[in-house]
C-alpha positions as CSV (number, residue, x, y, z in Angstrom):
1,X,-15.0,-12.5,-145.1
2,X,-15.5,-14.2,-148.3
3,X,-13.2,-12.9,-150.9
4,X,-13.7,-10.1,-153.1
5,X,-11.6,-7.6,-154.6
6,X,-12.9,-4.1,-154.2
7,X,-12.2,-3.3,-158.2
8,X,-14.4,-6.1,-158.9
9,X,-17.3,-5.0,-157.1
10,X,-19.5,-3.7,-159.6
11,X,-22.7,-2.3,-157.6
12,X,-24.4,-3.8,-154.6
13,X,-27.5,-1.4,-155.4
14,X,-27.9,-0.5,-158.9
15,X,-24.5,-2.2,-161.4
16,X,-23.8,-3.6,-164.5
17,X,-21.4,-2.4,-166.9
18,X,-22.2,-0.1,-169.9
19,X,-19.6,1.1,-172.7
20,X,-18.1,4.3,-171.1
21,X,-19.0,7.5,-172.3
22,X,-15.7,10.3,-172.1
23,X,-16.9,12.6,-169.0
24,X,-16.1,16.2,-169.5
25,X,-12.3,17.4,-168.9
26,X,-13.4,19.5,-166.1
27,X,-14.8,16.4,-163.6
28,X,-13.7,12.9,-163.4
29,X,-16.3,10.3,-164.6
30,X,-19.5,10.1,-162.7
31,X,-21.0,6.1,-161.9
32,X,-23.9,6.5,-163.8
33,X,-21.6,7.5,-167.1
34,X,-19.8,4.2,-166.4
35,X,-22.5,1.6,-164.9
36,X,-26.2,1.0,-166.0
37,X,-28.9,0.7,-163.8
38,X,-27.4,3.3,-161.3
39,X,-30.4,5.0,-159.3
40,X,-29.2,5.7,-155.8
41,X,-25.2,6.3,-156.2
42,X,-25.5,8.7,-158.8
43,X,-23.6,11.9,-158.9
44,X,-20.0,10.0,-157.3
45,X,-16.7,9.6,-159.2
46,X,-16.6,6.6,-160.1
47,X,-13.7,5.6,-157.9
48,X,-16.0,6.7,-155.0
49,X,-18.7,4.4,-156.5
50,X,-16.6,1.4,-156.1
51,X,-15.5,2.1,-152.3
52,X,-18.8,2.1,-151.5
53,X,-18.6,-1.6,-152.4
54,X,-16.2,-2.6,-150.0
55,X,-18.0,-0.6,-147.6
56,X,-21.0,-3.0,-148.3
57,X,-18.8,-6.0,-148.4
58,X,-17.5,-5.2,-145.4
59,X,-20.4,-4.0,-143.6
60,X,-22.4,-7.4,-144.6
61,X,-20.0,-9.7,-145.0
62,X,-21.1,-10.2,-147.9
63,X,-19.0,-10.4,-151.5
64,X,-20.5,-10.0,-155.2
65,X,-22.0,-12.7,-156.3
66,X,-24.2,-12.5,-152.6
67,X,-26.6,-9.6,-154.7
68,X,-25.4,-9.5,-158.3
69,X,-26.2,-12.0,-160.9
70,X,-22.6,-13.2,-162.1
71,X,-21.4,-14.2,-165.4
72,X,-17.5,-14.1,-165.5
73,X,-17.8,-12.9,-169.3
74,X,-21.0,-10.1,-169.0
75,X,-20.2,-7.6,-166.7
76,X,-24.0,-6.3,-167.6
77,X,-25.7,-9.2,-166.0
78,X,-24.7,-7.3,-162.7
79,X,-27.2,-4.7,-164.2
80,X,-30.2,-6.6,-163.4
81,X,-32.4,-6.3,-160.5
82,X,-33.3,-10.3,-159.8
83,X,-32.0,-9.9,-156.3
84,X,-34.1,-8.4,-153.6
85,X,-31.0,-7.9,-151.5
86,X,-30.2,-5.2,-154.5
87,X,-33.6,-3.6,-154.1
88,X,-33.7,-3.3,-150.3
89,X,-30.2,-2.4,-150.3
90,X,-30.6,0.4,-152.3
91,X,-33.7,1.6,-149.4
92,X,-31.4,1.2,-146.6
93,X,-28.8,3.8,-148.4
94,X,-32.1,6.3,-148.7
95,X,-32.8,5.4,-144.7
96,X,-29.4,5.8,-143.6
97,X,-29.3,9.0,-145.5
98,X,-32.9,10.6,-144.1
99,X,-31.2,9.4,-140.7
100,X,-28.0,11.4,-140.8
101,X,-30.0,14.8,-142.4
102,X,-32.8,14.3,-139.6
103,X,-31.0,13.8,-136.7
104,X,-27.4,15.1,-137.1
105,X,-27.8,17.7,-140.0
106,X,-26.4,15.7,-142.6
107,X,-23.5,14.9,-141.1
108,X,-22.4,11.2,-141.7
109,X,-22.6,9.6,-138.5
110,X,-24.6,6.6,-139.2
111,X,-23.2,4.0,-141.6
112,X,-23.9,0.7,-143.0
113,X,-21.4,-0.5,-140.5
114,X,-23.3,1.2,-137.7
115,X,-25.3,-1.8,-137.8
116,X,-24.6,-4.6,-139.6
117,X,-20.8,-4.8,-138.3
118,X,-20.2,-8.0,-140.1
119,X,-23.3,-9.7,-140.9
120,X,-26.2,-9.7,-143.3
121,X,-28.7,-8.6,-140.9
122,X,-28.4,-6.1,-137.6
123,X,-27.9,-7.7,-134.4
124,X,-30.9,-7.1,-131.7
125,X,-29.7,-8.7,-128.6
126,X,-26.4,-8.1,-127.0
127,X,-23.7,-10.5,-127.0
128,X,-22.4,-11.4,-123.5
129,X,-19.2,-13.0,-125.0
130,X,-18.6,-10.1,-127.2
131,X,-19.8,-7.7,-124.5
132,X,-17.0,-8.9,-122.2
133,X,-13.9,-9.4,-124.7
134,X,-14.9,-6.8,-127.5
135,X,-10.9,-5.0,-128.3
136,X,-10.6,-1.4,-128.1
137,X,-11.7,0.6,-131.3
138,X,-9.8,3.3,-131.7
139,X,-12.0,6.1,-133.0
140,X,-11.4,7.9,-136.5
141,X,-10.9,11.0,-135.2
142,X,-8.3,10.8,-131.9
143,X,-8.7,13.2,-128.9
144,X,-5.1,15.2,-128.2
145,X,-3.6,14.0,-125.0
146,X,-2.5,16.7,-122.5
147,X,1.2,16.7,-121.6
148,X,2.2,14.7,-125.5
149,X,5.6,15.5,-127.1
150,X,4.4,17.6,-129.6
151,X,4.5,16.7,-133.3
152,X,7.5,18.3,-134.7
153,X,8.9,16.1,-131.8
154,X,7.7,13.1,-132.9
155,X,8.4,13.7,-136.6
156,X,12.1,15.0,-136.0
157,X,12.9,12.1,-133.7
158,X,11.3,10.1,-137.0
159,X,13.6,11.9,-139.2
160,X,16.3,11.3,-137.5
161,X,15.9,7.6,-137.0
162,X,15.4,7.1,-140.7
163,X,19.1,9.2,-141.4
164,X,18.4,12.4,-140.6
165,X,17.5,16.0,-142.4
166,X,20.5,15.7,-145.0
167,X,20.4,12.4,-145.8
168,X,17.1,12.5,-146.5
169,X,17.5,15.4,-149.1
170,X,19.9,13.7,-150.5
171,X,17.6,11.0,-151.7
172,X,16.2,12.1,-155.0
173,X,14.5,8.7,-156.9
174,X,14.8,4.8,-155.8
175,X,13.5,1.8,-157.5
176,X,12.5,-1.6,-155.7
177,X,12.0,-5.4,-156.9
178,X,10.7,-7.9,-154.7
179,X,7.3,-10.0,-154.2
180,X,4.2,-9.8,-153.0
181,X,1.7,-12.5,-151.8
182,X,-2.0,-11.3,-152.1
183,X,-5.6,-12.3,-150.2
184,X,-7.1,-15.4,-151.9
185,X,-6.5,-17.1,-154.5
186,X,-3.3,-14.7,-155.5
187,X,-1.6,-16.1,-152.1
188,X,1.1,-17.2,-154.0
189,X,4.5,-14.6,-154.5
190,X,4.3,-12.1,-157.6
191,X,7.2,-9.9,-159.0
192,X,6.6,-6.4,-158.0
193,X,8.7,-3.0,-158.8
194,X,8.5,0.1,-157.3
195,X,9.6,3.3,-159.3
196,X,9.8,6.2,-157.0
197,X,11.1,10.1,-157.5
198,X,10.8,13.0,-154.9
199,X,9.0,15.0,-153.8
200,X,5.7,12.8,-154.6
201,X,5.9,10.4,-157.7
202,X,5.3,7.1,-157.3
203,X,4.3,3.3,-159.2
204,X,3.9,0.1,-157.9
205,X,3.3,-2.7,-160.3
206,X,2.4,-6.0,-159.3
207,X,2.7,-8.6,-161.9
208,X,0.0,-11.1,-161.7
209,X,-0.7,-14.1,-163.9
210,X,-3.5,-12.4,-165.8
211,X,-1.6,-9.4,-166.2
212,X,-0.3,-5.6,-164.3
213,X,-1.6,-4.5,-161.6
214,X,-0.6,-0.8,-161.7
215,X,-0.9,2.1,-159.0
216,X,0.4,4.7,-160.3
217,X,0.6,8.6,-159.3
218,X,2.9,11.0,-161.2
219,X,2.5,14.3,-158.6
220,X,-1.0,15.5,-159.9
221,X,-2.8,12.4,-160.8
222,X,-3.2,9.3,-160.0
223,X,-4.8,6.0,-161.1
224,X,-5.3,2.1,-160.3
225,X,-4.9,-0.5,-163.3
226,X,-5.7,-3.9,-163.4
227,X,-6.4,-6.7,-165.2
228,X,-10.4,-8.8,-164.8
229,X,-11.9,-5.3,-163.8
230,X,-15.2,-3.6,-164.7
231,X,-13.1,-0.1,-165.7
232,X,-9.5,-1.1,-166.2
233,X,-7.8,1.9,-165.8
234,X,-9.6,4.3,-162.6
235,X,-8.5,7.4,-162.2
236,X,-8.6,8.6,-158.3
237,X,-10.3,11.3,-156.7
238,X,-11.1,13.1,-153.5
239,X,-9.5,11.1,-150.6
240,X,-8.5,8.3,-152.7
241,X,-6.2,10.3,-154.9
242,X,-5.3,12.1,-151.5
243,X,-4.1,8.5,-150.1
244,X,-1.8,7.6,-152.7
245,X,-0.1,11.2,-152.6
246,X,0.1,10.8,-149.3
247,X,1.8,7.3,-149.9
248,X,4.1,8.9,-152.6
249,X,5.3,11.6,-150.2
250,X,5.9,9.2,-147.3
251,X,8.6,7.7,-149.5
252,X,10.2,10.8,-149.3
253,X,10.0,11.8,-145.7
254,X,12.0,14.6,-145.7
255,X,9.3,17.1,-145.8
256,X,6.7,15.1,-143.5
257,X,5.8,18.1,-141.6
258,X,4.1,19.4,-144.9
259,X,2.5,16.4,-146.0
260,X,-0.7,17.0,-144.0
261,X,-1.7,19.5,-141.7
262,X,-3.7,20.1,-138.8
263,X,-1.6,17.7,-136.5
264,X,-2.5,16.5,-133.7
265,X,-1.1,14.2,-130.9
266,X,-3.1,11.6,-129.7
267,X,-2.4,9.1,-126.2
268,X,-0.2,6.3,-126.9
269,X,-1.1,3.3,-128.1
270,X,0.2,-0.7,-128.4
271,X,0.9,-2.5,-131.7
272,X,3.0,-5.8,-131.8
273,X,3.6,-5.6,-127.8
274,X,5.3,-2.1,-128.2
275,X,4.1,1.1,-127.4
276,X,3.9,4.0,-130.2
277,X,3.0,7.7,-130.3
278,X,0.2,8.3,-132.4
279,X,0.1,11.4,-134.6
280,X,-3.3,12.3,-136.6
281,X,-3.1,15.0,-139.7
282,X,-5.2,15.7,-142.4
283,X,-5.2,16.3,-146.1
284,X,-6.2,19.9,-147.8
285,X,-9.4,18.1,-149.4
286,X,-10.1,17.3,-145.3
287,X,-9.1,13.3,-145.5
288,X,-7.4,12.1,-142.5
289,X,-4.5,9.8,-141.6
290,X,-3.2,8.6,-138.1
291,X,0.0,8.0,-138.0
292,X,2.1,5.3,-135.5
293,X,5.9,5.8,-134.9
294,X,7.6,3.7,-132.2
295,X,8.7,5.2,-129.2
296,X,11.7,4.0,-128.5
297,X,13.3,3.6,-131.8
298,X,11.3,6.4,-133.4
299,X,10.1,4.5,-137.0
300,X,6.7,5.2,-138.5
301,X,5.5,1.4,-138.0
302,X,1.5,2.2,-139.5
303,X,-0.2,4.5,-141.1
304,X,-4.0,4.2,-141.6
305,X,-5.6,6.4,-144.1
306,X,-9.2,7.2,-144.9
307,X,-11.2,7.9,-147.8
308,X,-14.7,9.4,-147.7
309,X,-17.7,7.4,-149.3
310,X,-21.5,8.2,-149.8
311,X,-22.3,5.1,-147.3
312,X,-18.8,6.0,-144.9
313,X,-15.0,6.0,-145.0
314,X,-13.1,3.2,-145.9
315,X,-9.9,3.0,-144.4
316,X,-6.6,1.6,-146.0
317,X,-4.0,0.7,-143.4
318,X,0.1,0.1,-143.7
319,X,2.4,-2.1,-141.9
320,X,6.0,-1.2,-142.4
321,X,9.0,-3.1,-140.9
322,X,12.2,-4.5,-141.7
323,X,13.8,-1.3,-141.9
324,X,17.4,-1.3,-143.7
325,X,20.2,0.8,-144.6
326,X,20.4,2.1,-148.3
327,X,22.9,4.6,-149.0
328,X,22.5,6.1,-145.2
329,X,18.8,6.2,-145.2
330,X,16.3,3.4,-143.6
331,X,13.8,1.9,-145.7
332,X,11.3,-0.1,-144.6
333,X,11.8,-3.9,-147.1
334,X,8.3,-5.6,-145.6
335,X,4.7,-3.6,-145.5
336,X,1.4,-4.8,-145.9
337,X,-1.1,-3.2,-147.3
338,X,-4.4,-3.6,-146.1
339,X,-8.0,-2.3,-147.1
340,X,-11.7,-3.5,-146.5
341,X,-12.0,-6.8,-148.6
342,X,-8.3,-6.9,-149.7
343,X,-4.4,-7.3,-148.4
344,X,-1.0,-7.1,-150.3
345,X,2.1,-8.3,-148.1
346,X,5.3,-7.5,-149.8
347,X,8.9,-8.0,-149.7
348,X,11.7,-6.5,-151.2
349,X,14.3,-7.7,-152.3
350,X,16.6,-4.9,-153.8
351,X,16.6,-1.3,-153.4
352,X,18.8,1.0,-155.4
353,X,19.1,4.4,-154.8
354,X,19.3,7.7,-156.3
355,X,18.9,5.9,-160.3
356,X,17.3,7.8,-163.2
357,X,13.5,7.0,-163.8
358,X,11.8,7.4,-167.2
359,X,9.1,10.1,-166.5
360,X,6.6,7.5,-168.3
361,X,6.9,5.2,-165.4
362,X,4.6,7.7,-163.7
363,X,2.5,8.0,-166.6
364,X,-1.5,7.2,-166.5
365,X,-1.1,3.3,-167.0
366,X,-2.1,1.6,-170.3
């Protein structure tokens, strides 16, 4: 895919930036109070907004600059309708909406994706090399397997791989240096620090040669900063702010069992050559996650989380390994973190454990 970096994405359909008018306390900022030239996306946070660009990005194969008149120093020439892809992308949104409230009572089961899978126009004729080879998709939502350990099984064997019950509750805050290598032309190694306290606060900044990149949630809130964006500071809603509380309470396992609900157990699956158990709960705003713990050693090896979108969910998937000791617990020193038209591998370095943590570490980023 040709690189783009879903904060830059600043409207397939209808974009362009505007000066930001302060939404209302009681509901996080809407696109069109953000972007100009909004007509099909209206009424979505804007958080939502941009996912829908990675959605498109992803779904075409396609980055920015493919429908948007660029200019690295106007953000408002993405405003302009000179493209036609822009004006016939915005009627595809309006057909693949009357399909899903025709045909499946307005439930999203058609997407973008549905057809495109890839490329700037819908396939018509079947593939025969594809056909033959395509990989097994696992589906969003996993069927339970009859006969399955169950999941408090499968999250106490977890538990007790990583230290077990007390040693867990023992671990109270940790902070983290290391690296991380990007997708693109950041695919060199950056400093990044990890400030974490339990239950569920947590920052990870990134330090980039144009500045901080900030994701930050402080147990209520949470928001992405970085530098070169349309809206440098977005505050998260609705299955994106689920995600990174989800993320924050996985670095304090101790009370996984609470962290979603609704678990289910689904048949096992094969990552890197080794079979895992594969365990599927979702959030209280109705988000999902699968999880992935291997089965012989018991360590959460993936998680894959999704988000909800106008034009479909956009999932954001984890690779941990490299699980070492600190202070009695295992922590995983290498995941990646990958999403539709990005991917951050990182490394760490140093780990220290149960340190004090300025509260404004967790703070809405500047």
């Amino acid at each position: 895919m040709k690189f783009a970096i879903i904060f830059v994405f600043v409207a397939l359909l209808v974009a362009g930036f505007s000066i930001a008018q302060t939404a209302p306390a009681q509901r996080p900022q809407m696109a069109e109070d953000v972007f100009k030239n909004v007509q099909v996306l209206k009424g979505i946070p804007v958080d939502e907004f941009m996912s829908t660009m990675g959605v498109f990005s992803a779904a075409l194969g396609m980055s920015c600059e493919d429908c948007h008149a660029s200019n690295d120093s106007k953000w408002e020439n993405y405003a302009l309708d000179t493209s036609p892809k822009k004006r016939m992308a915005r009627r595809m949104v309006q057909m693949v909406t009357a399909i899903n409230k025709d045909n499946f009572g307005g439930h999203q089961m058609v997407t973008c994706w549905t057809c495109h899978r890839g490329t700037d126009h819908p396939k018509i004729t079947p593939d025969l090399a594809t056909l033959y080879n395509r990989p097994d998709e696992a589906d969003d939502l996993i069927p339970p397997a009859p006969g399955a350990p169950s999941a408090d099984q499968i999250l106490d064997k977890y538990i007790q791989a990583i230290g077990g019950a007390q040693r867990q509750a023992g671990l109270t805050s940790f902070t983290a240096k290391g690296t991380s290598v990007g997708y693109g032309p950041e695919g060199t190694p950056r400093p990044v620090e990890i400030y974490a306290k339990a239950p569920n606060q947590r920052t990870i900044i990134i330090h980039t040669q144009n500045g901080d990149s900030t994701t930050a949630y402080d147990g209520r809130a949470g928001w992405i900063a970085a530098p070169l964006r349309p809206v440098p500071v977005l505050e998260l809603s609705g299955g994106a702010l689920e995600g990174v509380k989800l993320d924050a309470d996985l670095s304090f396992p101790a009370h996984i069992k609470t962290a979603l609900g609704k678990w289910r157990v689904g048949f096992p699956a094969t990552i890197n050559d080794r079979e895992v158990q594969v365990l599927q709960g979702s959030g209280p705003g109705g988000s999902l996650a699968t999880l992935y713990f291997d089965s012989e050693s018991g360590l959460l090896v993936r998680v894959v989380r999704y988000s909800d979108s106008v034009v479909g969910r956009t999932p954001t998937q984890i690779d941990y390994s490299d699980y070492r000791d600190v202070d009695g617990v295992k922590m995983p020193f290498r995941f990646t973190v990958t999403w539709l038209d990005g991917k951050e591998n990182f490394e760490l370095t140093e780990v220290r454990a149960n340190v004090p943590i300025d509260a404004a570490k967790f703070a809405r980023p500047r």
